[in-house]
C-alpha positions, 0 to 999 in steps of 0.5 A: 104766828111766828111763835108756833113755828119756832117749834117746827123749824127748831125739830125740822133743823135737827132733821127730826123725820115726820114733823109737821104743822097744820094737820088734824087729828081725831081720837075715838074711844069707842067705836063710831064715836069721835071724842077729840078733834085736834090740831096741834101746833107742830106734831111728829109722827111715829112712822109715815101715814100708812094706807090704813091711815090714809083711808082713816083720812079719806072717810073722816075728811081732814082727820088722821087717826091720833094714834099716829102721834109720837110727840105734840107742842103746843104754844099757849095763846090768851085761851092757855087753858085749853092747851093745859086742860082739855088738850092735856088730858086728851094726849094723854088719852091717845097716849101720845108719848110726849107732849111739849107745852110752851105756857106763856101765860105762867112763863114756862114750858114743860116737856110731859112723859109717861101719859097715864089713862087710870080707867076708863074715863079720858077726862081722867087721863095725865101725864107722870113726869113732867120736866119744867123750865122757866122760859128763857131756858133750854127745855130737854127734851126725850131721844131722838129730839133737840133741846128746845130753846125757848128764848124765842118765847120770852115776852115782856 
């Protein structure tokens, strides 16, 4: 879909380190659980995959440990409230630092900070600050990243 690469190439552009598309991820809460399995549109990294990583990857085939993730986009589709529910509160939960929503469906893309888990529940898991623009307009977005722009998501 070109609409999800605008994404990557926008971040790749700007010659943002460890960006990419098409990986998955697992979030565990407890030990020997899997509560989310994930997959981002496009992803950044906090640092490369170490061997810990990789290992984590070799014993749960095809699953990185979400823990790796510094920024998610994600690009809604006509099921819009996956990506504004369950994904949501599950990046949160992992406490991915930043989480980049192109809505399509309401017209607008947001750029969520501060993941907040109240307890013990990640169902229960948000994000504090939420920076929102009407598509069609520039969406800031936190250091090291480019300004998204989001003309490319405009539809009629």
């Amino acid at each position: 879909m070109p609409h999800r690469s605008a994404h990557e190439h926008r971040f790749r552009s700007a010659e943002v380190p460890l960006v990419g598309t098409g990986n998955g991820y697992r979030f565990t809460d407890r030990p020997g659980t899997t509560t989310a399995l994930i997959i981002p549109d496009v992803y950044a990294w906090h640092l490369r995959a170490t061997s810990a990583d990789e290992s984590h990857f070799a014993t749960h085939p095809g699953w990185y440990p979400a823990d790796m993730l510094k920024l998610v986009g994600e690009v809604t589709s006509t099921n819009h409230e996956t990506d504004t529910g369950p994904k949501f509160r599950t990046y949160a939960a992992v406490g991915v630092p930043i989480y980049v929503l192109v809505n399509r469906h309401s017209k607008t893309a947001h750029c969520y900070t501060d993941p907040v888990l109240p307890g013990d529940d990640p169902t229960e898991a948000y994000y504090d600050t939420d920076t929102k623009v009407s598509l069609g307009e520039p969406l800031p977005l936190p250091e090291p990243y480019p300004t998204l722009d989001t003309a490319p998501f405009v539809t009629d």
